[in-house]
C-alpha positions in Angstrom: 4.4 -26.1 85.9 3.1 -22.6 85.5 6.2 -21.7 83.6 5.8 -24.6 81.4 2.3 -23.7 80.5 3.1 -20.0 79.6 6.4 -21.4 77.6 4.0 -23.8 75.5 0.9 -21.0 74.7 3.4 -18.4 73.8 5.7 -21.1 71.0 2.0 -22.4 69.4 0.7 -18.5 69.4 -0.4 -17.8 65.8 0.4 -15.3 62.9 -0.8 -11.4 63.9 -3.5 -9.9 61.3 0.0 -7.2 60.3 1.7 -10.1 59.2 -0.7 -11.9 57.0 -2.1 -8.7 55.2 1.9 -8.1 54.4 2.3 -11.7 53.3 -1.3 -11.8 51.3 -0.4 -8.6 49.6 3.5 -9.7 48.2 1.6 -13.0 47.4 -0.8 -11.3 45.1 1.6 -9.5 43.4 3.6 -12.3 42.6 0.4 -14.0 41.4 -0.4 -10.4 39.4 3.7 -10.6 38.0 3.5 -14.0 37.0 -0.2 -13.9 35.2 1.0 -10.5 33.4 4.8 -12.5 32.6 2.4 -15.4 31.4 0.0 -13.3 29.3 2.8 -10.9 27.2 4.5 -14.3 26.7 1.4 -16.5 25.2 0.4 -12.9 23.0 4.2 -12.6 21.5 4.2 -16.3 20.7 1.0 -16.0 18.8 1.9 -13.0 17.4 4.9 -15.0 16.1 3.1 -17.5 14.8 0.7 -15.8 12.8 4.1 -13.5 11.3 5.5 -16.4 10.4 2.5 -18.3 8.5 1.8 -14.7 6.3 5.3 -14.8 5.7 5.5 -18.8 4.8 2.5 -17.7 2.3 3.8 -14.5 0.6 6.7 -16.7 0.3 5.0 -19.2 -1.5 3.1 -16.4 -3.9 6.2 -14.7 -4.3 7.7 -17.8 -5.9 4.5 -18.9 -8.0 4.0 -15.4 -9.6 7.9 -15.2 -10.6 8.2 -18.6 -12.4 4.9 -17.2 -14.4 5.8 -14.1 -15.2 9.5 -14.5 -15.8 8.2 -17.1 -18.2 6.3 -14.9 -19.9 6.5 -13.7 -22.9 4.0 -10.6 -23.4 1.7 -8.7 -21.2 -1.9 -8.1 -22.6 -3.5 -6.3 -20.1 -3.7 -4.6 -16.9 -7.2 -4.0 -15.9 -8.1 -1.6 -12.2 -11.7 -1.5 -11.2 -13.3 -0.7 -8.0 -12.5 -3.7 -6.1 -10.5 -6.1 -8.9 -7.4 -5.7 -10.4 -6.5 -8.0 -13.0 -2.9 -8.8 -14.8 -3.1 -10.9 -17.9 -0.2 -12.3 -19.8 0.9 -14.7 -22.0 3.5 -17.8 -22.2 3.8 -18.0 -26.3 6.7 -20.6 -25.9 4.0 -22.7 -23.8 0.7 -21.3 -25.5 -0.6 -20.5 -22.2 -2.5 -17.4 -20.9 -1.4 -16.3 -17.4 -4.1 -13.9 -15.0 -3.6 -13.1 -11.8 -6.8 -11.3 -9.7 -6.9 -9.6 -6.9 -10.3 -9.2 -5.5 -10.2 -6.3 -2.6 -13.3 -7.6 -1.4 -12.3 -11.2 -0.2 -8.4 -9.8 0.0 -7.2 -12.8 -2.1 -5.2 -13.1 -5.4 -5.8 -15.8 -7.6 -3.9 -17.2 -10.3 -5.7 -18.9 -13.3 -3.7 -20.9 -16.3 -5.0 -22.0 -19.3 -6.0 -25.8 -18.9 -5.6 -25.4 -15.3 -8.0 -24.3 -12.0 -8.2 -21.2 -10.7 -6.1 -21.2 -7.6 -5.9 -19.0 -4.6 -1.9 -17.9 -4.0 -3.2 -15.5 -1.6 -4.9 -14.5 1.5 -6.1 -11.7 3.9 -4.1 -9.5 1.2 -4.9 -5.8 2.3 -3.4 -4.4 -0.6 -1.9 -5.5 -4.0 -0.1 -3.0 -6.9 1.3 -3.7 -10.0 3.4 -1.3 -12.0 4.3 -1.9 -15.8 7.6 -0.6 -16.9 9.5 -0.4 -19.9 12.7 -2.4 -21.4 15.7 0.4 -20.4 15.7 2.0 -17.7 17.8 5.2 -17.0 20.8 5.0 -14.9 22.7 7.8 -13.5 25.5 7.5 -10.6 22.7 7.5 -7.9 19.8 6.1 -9.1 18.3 3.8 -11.6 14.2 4.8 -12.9 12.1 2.6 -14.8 10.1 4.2 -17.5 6.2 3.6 -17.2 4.9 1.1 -19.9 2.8 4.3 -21.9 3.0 5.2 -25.2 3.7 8.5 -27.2 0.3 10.2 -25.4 0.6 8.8 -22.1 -1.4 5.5 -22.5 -0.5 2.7 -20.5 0.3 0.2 -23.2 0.9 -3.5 -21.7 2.5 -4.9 -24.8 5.3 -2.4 -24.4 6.2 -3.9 -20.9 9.2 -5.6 -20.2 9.3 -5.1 -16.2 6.8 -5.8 -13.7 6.8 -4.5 -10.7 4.4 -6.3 -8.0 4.0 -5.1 -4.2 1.4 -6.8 -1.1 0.8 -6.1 2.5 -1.1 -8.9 3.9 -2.4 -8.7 7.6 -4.4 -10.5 10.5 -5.3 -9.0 13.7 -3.9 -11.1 16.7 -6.5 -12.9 19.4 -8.8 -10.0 18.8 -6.8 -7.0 19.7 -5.2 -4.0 18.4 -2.0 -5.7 17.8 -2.1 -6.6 13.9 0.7 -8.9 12.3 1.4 -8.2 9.2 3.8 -8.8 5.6 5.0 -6.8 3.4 6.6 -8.3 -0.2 7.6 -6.0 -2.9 9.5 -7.1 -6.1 10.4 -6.6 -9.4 10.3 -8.9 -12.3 11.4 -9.1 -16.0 9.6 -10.9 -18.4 12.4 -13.6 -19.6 10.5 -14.5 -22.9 9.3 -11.1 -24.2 10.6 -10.4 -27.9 
């Protein structure tokens, strides 16, 4: 009976203080693993998400400024202040005026039409350029340069413009971090219309 007893105590005898510090500690790290696995994961997705929306809407300005400008048929102006930049054209087969406005401030563009509202193509636009080129452009076996839209003296003169070049970088920072998505468009148009 003794035997029995001693046989009983030592198969219900419990886990030593070693083994459950060993066993807490690979616990927590698989906790730590899986929270850090979890957190990259949920980061990268938004990250994703917001890369994809900027791109969904430079997409969308990218293919409301060409129908205008391809349309059009003479630049009037080009107009860089502190914080607004403004490109003005005109549609003479439609009789519409054409502006597009960047405002550096609210990081938008805006596109206004005669007879129409003033709508806003883009957002959280860091950064917006236009370049005005001439008709013929030089091409040698390597390259191929636009010539600015000046006249004789150097003066930028819109009406001599027959290319448009447009570029954006438009960016949001991601759930409050360092990490920043951004977009980056660039392209070149030529005005269809122009005489």
């Amino acid at each position: 009976m003794i035997f029995r007893r001693r046989f009983i105590r030592s198969r219900c005898s419990g886990f030593t203080i070693t083994e459950i510090m060993v066993a807490s500690t690979v616990g927590m790290m698989v906790l730590a693993a899986v929270g850090f696995m979890s957190l990259y994961g949920s980061r990268s997705s938004v990250a994703v998400v917001n890369y994809t929306d900027l791109e969904a809407k430079s997409r969308y300005a990218l293919d409301v400024i060409s129908r205008e400008l391809r349309q059009g048929s003479k630049v009037l102006s080009y107009q860089t202040n502190a914080n607004l930049k403004t490109l003005s054209l005109t549609n003479a087969d439609q009789a519409v005026g054409v502006d597009l406005t960047y405002d550096a401030t609210a990081k938008t563009l805006a596109l206004s039409k005669t007879g129409l509202s003033t709508a806003t193509i883009l957002s959280e636009c860091e950064r917006w350029d236009c370049g005005l080129y001439q008709r013929t452009p030089l091409v040698t076996s390597t390259n191929v340069v636009y010539y600015p839209a000046t006249n004789s003296s150097g003066t930028l003169t819109p009406s001599l413009c027959k290319l448009v070049n447009l570029s954006w970088k438009c960016s949001r920072v991601v759930v409050g971090h360092n990490m920043t998505t951004e977009s980056v468009q660039a392209a070149q148009f030529v005005l269809r219309n122009k005489q």
